[in-house]
C-alpha positions as CSV (number, residue, x, y, z in Angstrom):
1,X,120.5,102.8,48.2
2,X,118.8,102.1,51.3
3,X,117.0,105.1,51.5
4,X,114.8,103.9,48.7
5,X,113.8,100.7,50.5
6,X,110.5,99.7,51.8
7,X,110.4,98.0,55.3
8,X,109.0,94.9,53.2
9,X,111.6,95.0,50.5
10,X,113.8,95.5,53.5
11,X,112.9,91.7,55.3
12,X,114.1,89.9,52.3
13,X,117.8,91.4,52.9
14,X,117.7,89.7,55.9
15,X,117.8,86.3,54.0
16,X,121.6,86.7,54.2
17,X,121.5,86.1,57.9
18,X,121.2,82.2,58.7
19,X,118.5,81.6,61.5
20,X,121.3,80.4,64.0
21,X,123.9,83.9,63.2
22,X,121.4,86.3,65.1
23,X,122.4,84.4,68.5
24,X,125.6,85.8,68.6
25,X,125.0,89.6,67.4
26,X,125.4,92.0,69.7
27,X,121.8,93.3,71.0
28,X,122.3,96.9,69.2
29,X,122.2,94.9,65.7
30,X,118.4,93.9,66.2
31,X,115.2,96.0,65.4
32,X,112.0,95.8,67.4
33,X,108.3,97.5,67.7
34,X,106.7,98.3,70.6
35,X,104.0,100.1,71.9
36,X,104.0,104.2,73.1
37,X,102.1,104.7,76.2
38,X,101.8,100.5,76.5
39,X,99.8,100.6,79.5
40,X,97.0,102.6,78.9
41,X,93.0,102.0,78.7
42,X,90.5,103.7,76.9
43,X,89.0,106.6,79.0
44,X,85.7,106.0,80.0
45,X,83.3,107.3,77.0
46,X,81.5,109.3,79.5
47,X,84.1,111.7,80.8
48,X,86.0,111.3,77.2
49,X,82.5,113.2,75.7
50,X,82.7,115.4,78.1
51,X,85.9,116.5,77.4
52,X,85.5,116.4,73.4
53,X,83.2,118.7,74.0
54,X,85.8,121.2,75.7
55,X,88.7,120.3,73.5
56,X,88.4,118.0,70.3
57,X,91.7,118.2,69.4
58,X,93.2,117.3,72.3
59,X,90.6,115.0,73.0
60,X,91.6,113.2,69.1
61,X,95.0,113.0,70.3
62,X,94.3,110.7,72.7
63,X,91.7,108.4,71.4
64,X,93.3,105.2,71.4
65,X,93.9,102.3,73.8
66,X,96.0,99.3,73.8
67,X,95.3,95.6,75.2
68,X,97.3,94.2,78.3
69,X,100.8,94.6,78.3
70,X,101.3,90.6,78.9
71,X,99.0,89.9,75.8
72,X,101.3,92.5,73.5
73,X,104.4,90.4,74.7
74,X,102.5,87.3,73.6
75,X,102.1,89.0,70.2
76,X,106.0,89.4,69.7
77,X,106.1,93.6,71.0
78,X,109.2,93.6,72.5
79,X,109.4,97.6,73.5
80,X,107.1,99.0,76.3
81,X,106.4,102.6,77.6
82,X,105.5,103.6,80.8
83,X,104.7,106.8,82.6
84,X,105.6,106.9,86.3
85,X,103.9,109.5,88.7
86,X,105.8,109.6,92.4
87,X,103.4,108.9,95.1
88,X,105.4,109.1,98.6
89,X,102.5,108.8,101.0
90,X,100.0,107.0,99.2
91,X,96.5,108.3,98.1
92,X,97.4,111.2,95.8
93,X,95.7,109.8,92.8
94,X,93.6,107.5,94.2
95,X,90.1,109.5,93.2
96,X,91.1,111.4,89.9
97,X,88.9,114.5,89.3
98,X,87.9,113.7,86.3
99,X,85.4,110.9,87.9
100,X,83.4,114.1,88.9
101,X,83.4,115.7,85.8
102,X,80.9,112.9,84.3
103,X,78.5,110.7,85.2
104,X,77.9,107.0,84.5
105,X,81.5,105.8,85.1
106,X,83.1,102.3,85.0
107,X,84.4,101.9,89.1
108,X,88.1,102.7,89.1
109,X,90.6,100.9,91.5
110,X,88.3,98.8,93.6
111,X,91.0,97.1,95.1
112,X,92.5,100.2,96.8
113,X,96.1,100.3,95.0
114,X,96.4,103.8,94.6
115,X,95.8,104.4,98.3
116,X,99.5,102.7,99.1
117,X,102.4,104.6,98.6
118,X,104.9,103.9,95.7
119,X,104.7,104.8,92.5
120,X,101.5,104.7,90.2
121,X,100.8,104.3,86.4
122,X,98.7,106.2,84.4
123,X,98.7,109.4,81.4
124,X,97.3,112.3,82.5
125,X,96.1,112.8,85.9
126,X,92.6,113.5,86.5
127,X,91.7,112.8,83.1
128,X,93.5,109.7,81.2
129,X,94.2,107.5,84.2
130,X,92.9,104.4,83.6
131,X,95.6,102.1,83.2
132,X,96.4,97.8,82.7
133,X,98.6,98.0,86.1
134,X,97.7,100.8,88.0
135,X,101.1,100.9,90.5
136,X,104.4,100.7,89.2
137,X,105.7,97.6,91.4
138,X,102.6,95.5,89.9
139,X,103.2,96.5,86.3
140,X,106.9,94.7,87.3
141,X,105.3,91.8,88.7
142,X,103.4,91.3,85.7
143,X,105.9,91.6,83.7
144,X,108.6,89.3,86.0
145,X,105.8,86.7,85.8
146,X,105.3,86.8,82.3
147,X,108.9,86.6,81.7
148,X,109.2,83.6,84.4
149,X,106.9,81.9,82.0
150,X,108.9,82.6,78.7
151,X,112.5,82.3,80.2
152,X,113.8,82.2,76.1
153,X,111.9,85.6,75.3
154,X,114.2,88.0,73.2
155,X,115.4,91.4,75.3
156,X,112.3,93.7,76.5
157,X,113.1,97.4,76.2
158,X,111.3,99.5,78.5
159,X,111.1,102.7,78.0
160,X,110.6,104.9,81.4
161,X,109.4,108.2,81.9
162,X,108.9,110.8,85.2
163,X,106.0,112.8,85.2
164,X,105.9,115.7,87.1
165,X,104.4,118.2,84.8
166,X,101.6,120.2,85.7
167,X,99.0,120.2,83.1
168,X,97.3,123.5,81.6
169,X,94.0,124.7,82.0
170,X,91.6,124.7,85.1
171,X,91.1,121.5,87.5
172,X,94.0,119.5,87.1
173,X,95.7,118.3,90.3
174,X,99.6,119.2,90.8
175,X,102.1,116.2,90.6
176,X,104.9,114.9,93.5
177,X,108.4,116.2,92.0
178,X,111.0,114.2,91.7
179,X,114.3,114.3,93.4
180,X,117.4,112.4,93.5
181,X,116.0,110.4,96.4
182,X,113.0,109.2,94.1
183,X,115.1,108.3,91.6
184,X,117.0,105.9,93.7
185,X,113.9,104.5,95.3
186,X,112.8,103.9,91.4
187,X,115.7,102.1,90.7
188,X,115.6,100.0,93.9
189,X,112.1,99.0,92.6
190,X,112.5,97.5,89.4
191,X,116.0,95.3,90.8
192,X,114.0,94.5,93.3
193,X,110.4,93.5,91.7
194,X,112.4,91.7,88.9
195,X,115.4,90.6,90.0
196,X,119.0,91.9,89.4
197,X,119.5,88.7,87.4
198,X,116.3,90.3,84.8
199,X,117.9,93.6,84.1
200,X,120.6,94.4,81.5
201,X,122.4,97.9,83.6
202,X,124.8,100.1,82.1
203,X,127.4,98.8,84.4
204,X,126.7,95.7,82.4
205,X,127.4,97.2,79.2
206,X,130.4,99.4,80.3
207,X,132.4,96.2,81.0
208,X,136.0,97.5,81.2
209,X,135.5,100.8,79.3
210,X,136.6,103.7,81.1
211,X,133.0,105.4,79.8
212,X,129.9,103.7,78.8
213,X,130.0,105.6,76.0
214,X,133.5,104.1,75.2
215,X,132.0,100.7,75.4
216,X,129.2,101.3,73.7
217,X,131.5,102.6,70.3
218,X,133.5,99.3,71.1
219,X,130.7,97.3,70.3
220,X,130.2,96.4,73.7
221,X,126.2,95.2,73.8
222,X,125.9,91.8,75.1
223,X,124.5,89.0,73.0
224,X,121.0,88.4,72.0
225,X,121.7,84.7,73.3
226,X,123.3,86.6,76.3
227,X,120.2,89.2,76.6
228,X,117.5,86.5,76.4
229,X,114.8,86.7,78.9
230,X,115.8,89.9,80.1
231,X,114.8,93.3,80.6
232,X,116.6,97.2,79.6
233,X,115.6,100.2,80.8
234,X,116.0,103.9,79.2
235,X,115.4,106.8,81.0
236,X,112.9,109.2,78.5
237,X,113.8,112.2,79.9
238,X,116.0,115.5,78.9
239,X,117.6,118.6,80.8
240,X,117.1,118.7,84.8
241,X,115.8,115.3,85.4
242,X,118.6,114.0,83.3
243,X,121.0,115.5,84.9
244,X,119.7,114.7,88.0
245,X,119.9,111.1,87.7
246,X,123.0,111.4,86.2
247,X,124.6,113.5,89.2
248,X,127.2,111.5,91.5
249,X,126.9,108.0,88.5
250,X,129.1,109.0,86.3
251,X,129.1,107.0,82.9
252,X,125.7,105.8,85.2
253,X,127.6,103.8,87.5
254,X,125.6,102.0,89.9
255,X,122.5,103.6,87.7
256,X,119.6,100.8,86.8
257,X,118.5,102.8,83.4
258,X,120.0,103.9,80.7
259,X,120.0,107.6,79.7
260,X,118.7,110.2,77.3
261,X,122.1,111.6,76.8
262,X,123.5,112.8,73.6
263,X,126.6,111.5,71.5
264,X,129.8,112.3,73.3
265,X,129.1,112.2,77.0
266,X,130.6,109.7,79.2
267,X,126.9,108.3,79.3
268,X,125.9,108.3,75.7
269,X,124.9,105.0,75.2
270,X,120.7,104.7,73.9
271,X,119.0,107.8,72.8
272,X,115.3,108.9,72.1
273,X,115.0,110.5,68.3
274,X,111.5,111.0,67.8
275,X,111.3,111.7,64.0
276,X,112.1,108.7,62.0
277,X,112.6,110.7,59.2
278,X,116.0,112.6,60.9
279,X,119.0,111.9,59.1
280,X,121.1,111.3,62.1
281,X,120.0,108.3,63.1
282,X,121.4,105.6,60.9
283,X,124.9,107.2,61.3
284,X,124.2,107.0,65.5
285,X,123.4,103.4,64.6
286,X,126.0,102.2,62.8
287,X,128.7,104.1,65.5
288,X,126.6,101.8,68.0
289,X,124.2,103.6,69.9
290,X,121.2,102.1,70.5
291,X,118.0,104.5,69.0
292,X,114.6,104.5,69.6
293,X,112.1,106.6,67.2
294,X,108.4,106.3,66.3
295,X,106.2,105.5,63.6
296,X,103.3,107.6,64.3
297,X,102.2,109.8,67.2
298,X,98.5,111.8,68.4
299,X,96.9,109.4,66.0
300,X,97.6,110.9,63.5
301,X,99.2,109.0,60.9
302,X,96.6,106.1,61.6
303,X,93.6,108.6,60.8
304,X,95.7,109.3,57.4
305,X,96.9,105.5,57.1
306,X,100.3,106.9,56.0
307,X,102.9,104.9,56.7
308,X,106.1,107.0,55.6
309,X,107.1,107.6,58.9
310,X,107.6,103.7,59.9
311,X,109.1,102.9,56.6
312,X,111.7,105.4,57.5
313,X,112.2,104.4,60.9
314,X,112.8,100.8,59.0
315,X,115.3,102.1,57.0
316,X,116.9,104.3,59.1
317,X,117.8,101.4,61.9
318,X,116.6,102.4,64.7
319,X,116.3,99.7,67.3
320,X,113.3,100.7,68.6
321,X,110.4,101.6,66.9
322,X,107.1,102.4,68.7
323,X,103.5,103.0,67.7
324,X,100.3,102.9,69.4
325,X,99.0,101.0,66.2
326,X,100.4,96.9,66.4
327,X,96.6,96.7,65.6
328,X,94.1,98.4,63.8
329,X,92.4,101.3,66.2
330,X,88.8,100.2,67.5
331,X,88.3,104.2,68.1
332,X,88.1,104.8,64.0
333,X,88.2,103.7,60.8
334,X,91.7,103.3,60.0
335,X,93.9,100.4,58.1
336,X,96.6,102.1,59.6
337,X,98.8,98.7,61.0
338,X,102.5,98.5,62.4
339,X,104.5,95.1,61.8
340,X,107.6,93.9,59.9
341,X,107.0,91.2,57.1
342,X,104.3,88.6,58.6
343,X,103.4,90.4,61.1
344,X,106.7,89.8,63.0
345,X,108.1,92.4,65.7
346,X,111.3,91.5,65.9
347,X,114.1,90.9,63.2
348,X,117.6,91.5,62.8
349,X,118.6,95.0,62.0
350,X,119.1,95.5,58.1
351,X,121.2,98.4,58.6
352,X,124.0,96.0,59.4
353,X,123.4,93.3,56.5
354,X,126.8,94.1,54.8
């Protein structure tokens, strides 16, 4: 039956749920849109010719842009995605080549950030690097500052991911690698920058459960009342970086993020299903794992305004839906537009209205 539901046919179901009931429902029984890459700027129409002109389809791929992350929060977005590089010494990125591959460019980083160590912000190096925050630590003070001045806000998911990979073709700079060491030092960051007191940990969620898994199938969330003005982290990444944050925190103990890890490990607990359309996810939901998907990826559902892939990421109840589309693009023509009934971005999850 609920397969054949539209997300908007989908919000009136929710009229079973009095406006006080949500309060008390565990966070994995909401639903929320976000945005994919949150931070990122447009690249500067200069070098973004240029490299149309070496690769349009790459180059159409990653024609969009979003406004400030403080000004999506304002709009209800309650998911963010961020793209950390490792920068140990400081400087690394702080004059991308691709600022010599054109001419005419808007000044980048006039204040210096990038020459400090810690970690930065951005895409792609060299060639998508503008960013709204440009270092990690002052993404997190945004953010802390924002949420300072909306203590009631509902739970901000945050998705996190280490980039390391070197890019193909000619030009493009190699990356720091992360090790176990970094890892900690990124987790040291964001309890620091935001506060233990901001941050919702697996150690949290695991309670008295022997596994976090365990707790997870028991239900185990906190409250939305409980989660209010608070931050989550997941960890978006698979196979050795995985398993190296994993290593030595089992069922993530001591861990700040939660994990990419698949149903039936000890630290199974949110997972990243990419197509909304897979018929896994509502059973993962309903056993209570917490699932993001997305609605639309490489622009390309915007550029063809279909929208089947966020109704089924509605129907499917996933927790986490992102899109790079909250608004209309300014890049093309496009009524392509993500929201749940009235523009909202968060509701309570219909997958659990019976």
């Amino acid at each position: 039956m609920l397969k054949s539901l539209s997300c908007a046919t989908l919000f009136f179901a929710l009229s079973a749920f009095a406006p006080g009931d949500g309060e008390n429902l565990p966070i994995n029984k909401i639903q929320v849109i976000g945005s994919h890459n949150s931070y990122k700027v447009a690249i500067d129409p200069h070098l973004f010719k240029t490299f149309s002109m070496k690769d349009s389809v790459s180059a159409s791929r990653i024609d969009y842009e979003h406004i400030p992350v403080t000004a999506q929060l304002d709009k209800g977005l309650r998911n963010l995605e961020i793209d950390v590089y490792a920068d140990s010494k400081g400087g690394k990125y702080a004059h991308p080549r691709g600022l010599d591959w054109a001419k005419d460019q808007a000044p980048y980083d006039v204040e210096k950030e990038m020459n400090a160590p810690g970690f930065k912000v951005f895409h792609i190096q060299d060639l998508d690097f503008r960013s709204d925050f440009l270092t990690f630590k002052g993404g997190l003070e945004k953010l802390k500052k924002w949420s300072d001045a909306n203590p009631d806000h509902t739970p901000i998911f945050i998705t996190l991911e280490a980039k390391d990979n070197i890019m193909k073709g000619e030009g493009f700079s190699a990356p720091e690698k992360f090790t176990a060491e970094t890892f900690d030092e990124l987790d040291e960051v964001i309890l620091k920058t935001l506060g233990k007191g901001k941050v919702i940990t697996p150690d949290q969620v695991r309670g008295k459960y022997k596994t976090l898994e365990d707790a997870v199938l028991h239900d185990n969330w906190p409250a939305l009342k409980a989660a209010r003005g608070k931050f989550i982290f997941m960890f978006d990444q698979k196979g050795e970086k995985m398993e190296l944050y994993i290593k030595n925190h089992p069922s993530l103990k001591g861990r700040t993020m939660f994990a990419n890890a698949v149903a039936g490990r000890p630290e199974a607990a949110m997972m990243i299903i990419n197509n909304a359309k897979s018929p896994e996810i509502p059973g993962l939901v309903k056993k209570g794992y917490i699932i993001r998907t997305r609605a639309d990826s490489d622009t390309q559902e915007a550029r063809r305004n279909d929208r089947s892939a966020f109704d089924a990421a509605c129907v499917s109840g996933a927790q986490i839906i992102t899109t790079d589309y909250y608004q209309k693009s300014t890049h093309f023509k496009s009524d392509y537009e993500v929201s749940f009934k009235d523009g909202k971005y968060f509701r309570l999850n219909p997958l659990f209205n019976n």
